[in-house]
N, C-alpha and C positions, 0 to 999 in steps of 0.2 A: 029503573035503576034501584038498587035496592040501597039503605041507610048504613050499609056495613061499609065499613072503612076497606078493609080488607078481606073480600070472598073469596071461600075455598072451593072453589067451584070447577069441574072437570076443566071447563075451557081453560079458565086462569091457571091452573094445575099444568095444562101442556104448553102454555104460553111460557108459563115459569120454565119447563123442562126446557123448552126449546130457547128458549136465552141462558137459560143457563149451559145449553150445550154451544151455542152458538158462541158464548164467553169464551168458556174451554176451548174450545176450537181458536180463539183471534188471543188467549194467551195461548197457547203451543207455538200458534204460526208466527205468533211477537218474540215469544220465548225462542223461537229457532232462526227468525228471521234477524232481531231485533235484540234480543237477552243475551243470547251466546255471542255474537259479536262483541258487545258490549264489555259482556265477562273477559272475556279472552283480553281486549284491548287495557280492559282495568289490570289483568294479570301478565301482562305485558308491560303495561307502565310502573306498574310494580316491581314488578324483576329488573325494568332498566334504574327505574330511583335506586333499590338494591345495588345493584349494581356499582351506578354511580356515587352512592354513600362508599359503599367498597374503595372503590379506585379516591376518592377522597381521602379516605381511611389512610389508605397506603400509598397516596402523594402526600400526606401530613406526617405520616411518621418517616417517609422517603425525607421527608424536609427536616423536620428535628433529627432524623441521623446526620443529615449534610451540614444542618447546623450547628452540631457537635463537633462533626467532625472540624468541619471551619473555625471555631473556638479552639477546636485544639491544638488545631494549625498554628491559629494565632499566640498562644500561649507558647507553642515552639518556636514565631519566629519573636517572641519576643524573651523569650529564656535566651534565645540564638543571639538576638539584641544586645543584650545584659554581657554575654558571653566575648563579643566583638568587643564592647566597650570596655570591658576590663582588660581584653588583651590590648585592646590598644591605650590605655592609661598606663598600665604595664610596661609597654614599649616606648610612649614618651616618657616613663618614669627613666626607664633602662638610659633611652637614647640622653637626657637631661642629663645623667650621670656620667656618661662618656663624653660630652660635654665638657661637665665641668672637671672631669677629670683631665682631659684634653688642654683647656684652658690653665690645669694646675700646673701641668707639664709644660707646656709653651710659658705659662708665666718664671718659671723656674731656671730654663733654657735662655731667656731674656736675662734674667740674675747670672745665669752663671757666664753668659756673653759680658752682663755689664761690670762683673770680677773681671775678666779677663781682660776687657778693656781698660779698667780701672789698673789691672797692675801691667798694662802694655803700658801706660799713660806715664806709671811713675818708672818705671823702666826707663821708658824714653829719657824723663826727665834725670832722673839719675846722671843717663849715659851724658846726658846735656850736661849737667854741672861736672859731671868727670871732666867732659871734654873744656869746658868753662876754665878751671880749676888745672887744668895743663899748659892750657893758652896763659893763664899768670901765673904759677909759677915757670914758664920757659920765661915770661918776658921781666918775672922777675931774675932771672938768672942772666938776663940779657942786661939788665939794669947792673946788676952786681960785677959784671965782664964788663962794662962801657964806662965804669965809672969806678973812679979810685974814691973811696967809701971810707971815713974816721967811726969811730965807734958812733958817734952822735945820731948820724946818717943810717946807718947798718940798724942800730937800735931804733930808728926810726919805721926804716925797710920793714924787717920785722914784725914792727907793732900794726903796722898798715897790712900786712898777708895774712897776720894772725885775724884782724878785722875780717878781711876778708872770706877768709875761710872759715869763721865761725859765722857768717852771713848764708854760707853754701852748705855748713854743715844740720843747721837746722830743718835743712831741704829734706835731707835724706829722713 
């Protein structure tokens, strides 16, 4: 053997050749067998990540339009809200007012019932003391026919119907 680390010697020269082609040879057969599978399957996985980055892409912005949109929904049904509740404050305001206009009326209607009664009441009573007020004088007149009367008597008569009849006349 010789002291050299490294001989460049014919044999060693086609040892070298011949691994080195024997390399080249098992990379082709790896590279065709083994590499291009590989490749393909790496650019496959690639185009599906792509892909599915994609369809992400466009279910997230699919999402913030539907959530817009739903914001905006909301926002109309709550304008729509706003909108109900004033018409309807509106309408117990309206309805509140017919109400108590209703009640002004009826209470009014009660007034003018309680006039009407009020002056049927002294009507009545009137026609009462008329009627009062005929029954003595007839029975004064009956007094004055049944009985022979001196002035004393007569001026008595008198002062007793006048009583009377200023007792009925304070009525009226």
């Amino acid at each position: 053997m010789s002291s050299k680390i490294i001989e460049f010697s014919l044999p060693t020269v086609q040892e070298w050749a011949w691994q080195m082609l024997a390399l080249f040879i098992i990379i082709l057969i790896l590279r065709k067998l083994l590499f291009q599978p590989v490749t393909d399957f790496i650019e496959k996985r690639k185009a599906a990540i792509a892909e599915e980055v994609n369809s992400a892409a466009n279910a997230k912005s699919s999402a913030e339009k539907l959530q817009a949109d739903y914001e905006e929904k909301l926002k109309y049904i709550n304008r729509e809200a706003d909108t109900i509740l004033k018409e309807s404050r509106q309408k117990a305001l309206a309805r509140e007012a017919e109400i108590v206009e209703a009640a002004k009326v009826e209470a009014e209607a009660i007034k003018q019932k309680a006039k009407q009664d009020i002056i049927m009441e002294q009507d009545k009573a009137k026609a009462q003391i008329k009627t009062e007020m005929i029954e003595v004088a007839s029975l004064m007149a009956s007094k004055f026919v049944n009985a022979s009367i001196d002035d004393a008597q007569q001026n008595q008569l008198i002062t007793e119907i006048i009583d009377e009849m200023g007792d009925v006349q304070w009525l009226n």
